[in-house]
N, C-alpha and C positions, 0 to 999 in steps of 0.2 A: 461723138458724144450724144449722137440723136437729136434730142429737141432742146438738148441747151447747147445758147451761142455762149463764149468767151467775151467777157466785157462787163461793163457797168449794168445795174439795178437798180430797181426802186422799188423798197418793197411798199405794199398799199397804205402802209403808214408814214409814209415819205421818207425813208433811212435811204442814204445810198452804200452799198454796198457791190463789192467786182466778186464775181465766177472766176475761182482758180482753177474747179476742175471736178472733173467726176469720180468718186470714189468704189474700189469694190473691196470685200472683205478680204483680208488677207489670209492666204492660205500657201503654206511653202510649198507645199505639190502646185498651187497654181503656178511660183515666179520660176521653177526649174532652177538654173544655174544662175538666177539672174539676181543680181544684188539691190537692195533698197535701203532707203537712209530715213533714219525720221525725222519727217519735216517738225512739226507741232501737237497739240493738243487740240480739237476742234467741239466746240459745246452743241449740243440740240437746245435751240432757242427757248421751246418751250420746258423741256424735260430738264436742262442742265446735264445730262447725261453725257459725260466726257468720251473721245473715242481718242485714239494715237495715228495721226495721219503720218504715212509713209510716199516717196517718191521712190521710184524703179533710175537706178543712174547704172552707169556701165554698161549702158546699151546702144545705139543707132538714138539718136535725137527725135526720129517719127514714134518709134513706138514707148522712149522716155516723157517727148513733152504731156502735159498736162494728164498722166497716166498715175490715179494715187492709190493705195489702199489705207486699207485702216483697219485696224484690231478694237476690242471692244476692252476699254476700260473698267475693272470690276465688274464684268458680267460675263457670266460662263458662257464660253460661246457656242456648245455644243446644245443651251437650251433654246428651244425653236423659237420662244419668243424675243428673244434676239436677232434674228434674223430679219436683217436690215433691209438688205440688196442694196443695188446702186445708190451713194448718196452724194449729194450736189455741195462742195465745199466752197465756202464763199468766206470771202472777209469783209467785215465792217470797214468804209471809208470815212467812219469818225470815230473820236474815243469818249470812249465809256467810263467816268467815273467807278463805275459798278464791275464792269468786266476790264477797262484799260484801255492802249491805244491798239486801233485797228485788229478789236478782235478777231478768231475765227471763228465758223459755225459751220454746223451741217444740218440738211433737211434730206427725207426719203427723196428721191426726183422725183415722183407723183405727186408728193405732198409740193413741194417744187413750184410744179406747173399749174397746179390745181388753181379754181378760183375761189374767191371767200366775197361772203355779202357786205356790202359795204354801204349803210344807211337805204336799203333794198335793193340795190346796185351789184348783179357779180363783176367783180373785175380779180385781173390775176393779183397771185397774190407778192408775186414778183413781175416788174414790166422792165423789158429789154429798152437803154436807152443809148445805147451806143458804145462803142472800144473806146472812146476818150473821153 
């Protein structure tokens, strides 16, 4: 998954939130013969912009676990600013009045890993704080 570990989060506002996984666009020339199930609904924090997260099942466990895609919820996917790439699917480890219990989300992985300033301070904007 590159530069994201599996496990807890914090993002620089202090939410904790767990990395389920890395997402890529779904496209049925990419899965071949291979079957997928849909998981959930996963929102963009900022935008609210809904996507349909899917799981790859009926295959070998290495290349099923943490392997997700996603389709783009009312937006044509053929227009280029749609075009996502990799996105980092995580869930809320509280619940939200507003969104409910243990929502999910997604962010691009660059926007991800990225840092944001923090009272003049860059820090990430999600910090790795352990599997447990």
């Amino acid at each position: 998954m590159g530069d994201i570990t599996l496990g807890k989060y914090e993002h620089y506002k202090k939410n904790p939130y767990e990395i389920i996984g890395v997402a890529k666009e779904y496209e049925s020339k990419n899965l071949g013969n291979k079957i997928s199930q849909f998981i959930c609904t996963a929102r963009h924090s900022e935008t609210l912009k809904e996507l349909m997260i899917y799981k790859l099942i009926g295959c070998d466990s290495k290349e099923r676990d943490n392997v997700f895609w996603y389709r783009l919820r009312n937006m044509h996917p053929k227009n280029a600013e749609n075009k996502l790439g990799e996105l980092v699917i995580y869930k809320a480890l509280y619940d939200s009045e507003k969104f409910g219990n243990k929502a999910w989300w997604w962010k691009p992985k660059k926007m991800f890993l990225e840092t944001v300033n923090v009272d003049g301070e860059e820090v990430p904007r999600f910090k790795y704080v352990g599997k447990d």
